[in-house]
Structure formats: structure tokens, C-alpha cells
N, C-alpha and C positions, 0 to 999 in steps of 0.2 A: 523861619523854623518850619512854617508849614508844607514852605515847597521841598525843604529835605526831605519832611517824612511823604511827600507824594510820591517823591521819586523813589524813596528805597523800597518804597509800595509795588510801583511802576516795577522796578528792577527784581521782587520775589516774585510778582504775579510773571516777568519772561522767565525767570527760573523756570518757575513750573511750567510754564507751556510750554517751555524746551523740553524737559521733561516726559511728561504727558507723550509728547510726538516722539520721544525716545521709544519710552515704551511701545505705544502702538507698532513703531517700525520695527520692534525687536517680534512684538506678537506675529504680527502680517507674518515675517521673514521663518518663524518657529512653528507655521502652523502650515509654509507653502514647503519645509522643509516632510512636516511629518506626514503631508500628502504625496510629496514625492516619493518618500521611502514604502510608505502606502502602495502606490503605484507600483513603485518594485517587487515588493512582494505579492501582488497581482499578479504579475509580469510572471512570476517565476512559478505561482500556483500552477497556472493558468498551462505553461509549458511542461511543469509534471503530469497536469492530467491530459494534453492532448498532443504532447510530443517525448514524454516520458521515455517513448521505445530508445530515443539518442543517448539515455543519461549511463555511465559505465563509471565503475569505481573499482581499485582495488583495492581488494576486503583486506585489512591487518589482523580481523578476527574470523574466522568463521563459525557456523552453526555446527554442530556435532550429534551426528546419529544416535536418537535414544532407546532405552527400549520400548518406551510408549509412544515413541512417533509411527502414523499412518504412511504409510512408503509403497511404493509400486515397482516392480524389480525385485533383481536379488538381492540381499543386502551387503554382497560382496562385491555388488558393483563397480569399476573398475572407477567410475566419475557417480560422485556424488548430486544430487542439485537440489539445492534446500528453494521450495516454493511457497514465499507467506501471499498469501490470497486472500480477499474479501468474497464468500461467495454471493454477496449482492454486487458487486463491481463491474459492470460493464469490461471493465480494462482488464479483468483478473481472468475474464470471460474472455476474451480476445485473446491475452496468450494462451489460453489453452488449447487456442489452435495449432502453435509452435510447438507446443511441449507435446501435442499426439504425434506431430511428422516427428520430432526425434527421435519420439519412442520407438516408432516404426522404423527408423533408419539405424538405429543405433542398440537397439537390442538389449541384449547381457549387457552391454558396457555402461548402463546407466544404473541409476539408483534414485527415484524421484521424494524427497523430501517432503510431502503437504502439511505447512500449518497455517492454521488463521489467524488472519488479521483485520480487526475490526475497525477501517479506516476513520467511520463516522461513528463509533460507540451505537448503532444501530441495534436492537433487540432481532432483528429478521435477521442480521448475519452473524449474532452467535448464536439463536436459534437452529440457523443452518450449518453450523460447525460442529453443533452438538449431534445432529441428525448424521453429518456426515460420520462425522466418529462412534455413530452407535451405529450404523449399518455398518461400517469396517469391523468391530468387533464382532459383526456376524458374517464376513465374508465379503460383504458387498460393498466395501470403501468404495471402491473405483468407481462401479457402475454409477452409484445414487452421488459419487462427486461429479459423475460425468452429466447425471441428471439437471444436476444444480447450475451448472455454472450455464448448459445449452441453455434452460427456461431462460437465465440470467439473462444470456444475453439477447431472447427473447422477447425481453421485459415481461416475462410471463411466470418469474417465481411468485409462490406460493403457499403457504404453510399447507393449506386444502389438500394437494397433492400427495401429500406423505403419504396418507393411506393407501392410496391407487397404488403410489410407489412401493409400499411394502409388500404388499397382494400381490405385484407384479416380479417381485424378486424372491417373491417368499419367504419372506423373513419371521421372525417368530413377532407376532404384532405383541404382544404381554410384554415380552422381554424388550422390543423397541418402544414401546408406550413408557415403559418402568425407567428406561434409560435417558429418554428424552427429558425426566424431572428428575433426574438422578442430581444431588447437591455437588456429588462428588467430581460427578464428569464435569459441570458446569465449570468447577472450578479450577479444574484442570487444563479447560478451554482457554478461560480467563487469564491464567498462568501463563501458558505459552503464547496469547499474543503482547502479555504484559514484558514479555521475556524477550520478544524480537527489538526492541529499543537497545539492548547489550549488545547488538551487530547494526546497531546504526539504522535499521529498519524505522522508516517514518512515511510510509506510503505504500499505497498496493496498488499494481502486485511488484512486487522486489525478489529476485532471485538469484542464487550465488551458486556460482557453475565455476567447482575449484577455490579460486580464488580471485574471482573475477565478481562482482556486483554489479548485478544489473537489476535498474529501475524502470519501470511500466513495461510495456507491454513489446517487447522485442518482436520485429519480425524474425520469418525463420531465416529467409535469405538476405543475404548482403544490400543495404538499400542505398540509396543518397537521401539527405537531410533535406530540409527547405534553405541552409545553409550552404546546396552542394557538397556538404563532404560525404564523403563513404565511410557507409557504418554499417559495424561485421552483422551480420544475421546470426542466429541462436547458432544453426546449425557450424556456422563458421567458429566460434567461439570453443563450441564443444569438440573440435577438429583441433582445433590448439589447444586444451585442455587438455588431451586424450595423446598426446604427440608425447 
């Protein structure tokens, strides 16, 4: 009797340690799975922000010209191009070298869209959205976004500067001081980068030239990848858009 109940002893205690070594193999196997997937989405950050110029999409929505949007051109322009930008961004900073040879090559036929987009929820780049958009209601969009993005990519932006900046464009310092705490601009800042997500917008800078989407920072001319393949440059794209 007693060596029965050793054995059925014997026989739960291998239950569980069969057991026991299930689980473990299932944890090991569920934990090298979620580090792998881990790794992929490293993998893929990693190529939005330092190969982002290759990524191309065609948009089933596009952005739509408002009347409160900031734009440079006519706004009868023949091609549209909606620009969402971080002006803290190094990379939003970088296309904007594209989007000045465009402008300069392609004239009337453009219509440039500027809205922000606050990649890291950073307080310095909706502070600088708000800046920008209150010197455009005094004429000076362009200049003080062109301000912003050069220091950018600098690494030389600075809240400090505004001042020198306004003195130097002349702007009405009251009326830029008053607008810079304005609840209402703020929120209308807020609004429209909450509002690029409804065109798939999840990263800056991201631009839609027609109906073409394009992600980071495009050269202007045609390049090769580190994959070899050929990939259209800005100006290419806006050629077939405009055809």
C-alpha cells in the first residue's frame, strides 16, 4: 500500500515538472518572439528617420486648402503641396532645401501648403508654430519659417531669438507678443496637427505632391537607395504631377 502511494507520488511530482518545463519553454519562446518584433520595429523607426527620403505612398485622401492655412504661391496654383513639418526637425529642416529649388524652378505652378506637426509632443515646436503663424498674419510667414527651420538645422533654434527676429522684420512686437499667448492660436495650432492623422500623417516631415505621399525628407533630384533602386527626386515627381 505504501509503495502505491509512493509511486502516484513519484508520478504527480513528473506531472509537474513536465509542466513547470512547458511553461518555462512557452515563456523563453513568447518573450524571444516579442523581442524580435521589438527589433522590427526598431528596424523600421530607425529607416523612417534616416532613410525616410525612399518611402512613397498613394494618398486615397488628400489635405484640402483652407482658408486659414499659411501657403506661399498663388493659391490658384496649378499643383498643390501640402507640407506637415516639425520646426524642431532636423529632417523637416533638410527638405526644405527641396521645396526652395522647386519653388525657384517651378514658379506659378506651385502652391505650398505649411502645417505643423509636432512629431515628439515637444512644447519648442508648438511654440515655433505658433511664432510662425503669428509672424504670417503679419506678412512674414515665410521669412521667420525660413528663420526657423535654417537655425533648425543649425541646432541653433531658440526661443531667445524672436526678438532680434521681430526688430529685424519689423513686425509690430505688442501685436506678436499678444499673439504668441493667444488661447485661440494655440489651439488652432493643436487642431491642425491633431488633424493630419485623417491623411495618414504619423511622422515628419510628410508631403503630398497631388496625390502622391511622400515620407521624410526627399531629395530634389532623382537618387539610388542603399537598395540600388531608383528613386524619383521632388522635382521628378512634381514633373509628373504637373503633366
Amino acid at each position: 500500500m505504501e509503495a502505491k502511494k509512493t509511486k502516484k507520488i513519484m508520478i504527480a511530482l513528473m506531472v509537474i515538472v513536465v509542466l513547470i518545463f512547458a511553461a518555462v519553454l512557452f515563456l523563453n519562446n513568447h518573450l524571444d518572439s516579442k523581442q524580435e518584433d521589438r527589433q522590427g520595429t526598431l528596424e523600421i523607426n530607425e529607416t523612417t528617420l534616416n532613410g525616410g527620403q525612399q518611402q512613397s505612398f498613394l494618398s486615397s485622401e488628400q489635405p484640402v486648402l483652407s482658408d486659414d492655412d499659411f501657403y506661399s504661391g498663388k493659391a490658384e496654383g496649378t499643383l498643390k503641396i501640402f507640407v506637415y513639418e516639425d520646426y524642431v526637425d532636423v529632417f523637416s529642416a533638410e527638405l526644405n532645401n527641396s521645396l526652395k529649388q522647386a519653388r525657384n524652378d517651378f514658379t506659378d505652378n506651385l502652391v505650398f501648403i505649411y502645417r505643423p506637426y509636432n512629431i515628439n509632443h515637444d512644447n519648442t515646436s508648438l511654440q515655433a508654430a505658433i511664432a510662425v503663424s503669428c509672424a504670417a498674419d503679419q506678412g512674414k510667414g515665410e521669412v521667420w519659417r525660413e528663420k526657423t527651420l535654417t537655425a533648425t538645422a543649425a541646432n541653433a533654434l531658440s526661443l531667445d531669438n524672436w526678438q532680434a527676429w521681430s526688430d529685424e522684420l519689423n513686425l509690430n512686437n505688442e501685436d506678436f507678443k499678444t499673439c504668441l499667448t493667444n488661447q485661440q492660436k494655440k489651439e488652432r495650432i493643436e487642431g491642425l496637427m491633431s488633424q493630419a492623422s485623417m491623411y495618414s500623417v504619423h511622422g515628419s516631415p510628410t508631403i503630398f505632391v497631388g496625390d502622391d505621399m511622400i515620407v521624410g525628407a526627399r531629395p530634389y533630384q532623382t537618387f539610388i537607395d542603399s537598395n540600388g533602386d531608383e528613386i524619383e527626386g521632388l522635382k521628378q515627381v512634381i514633373e509628373r504631377q504637373l503633366k
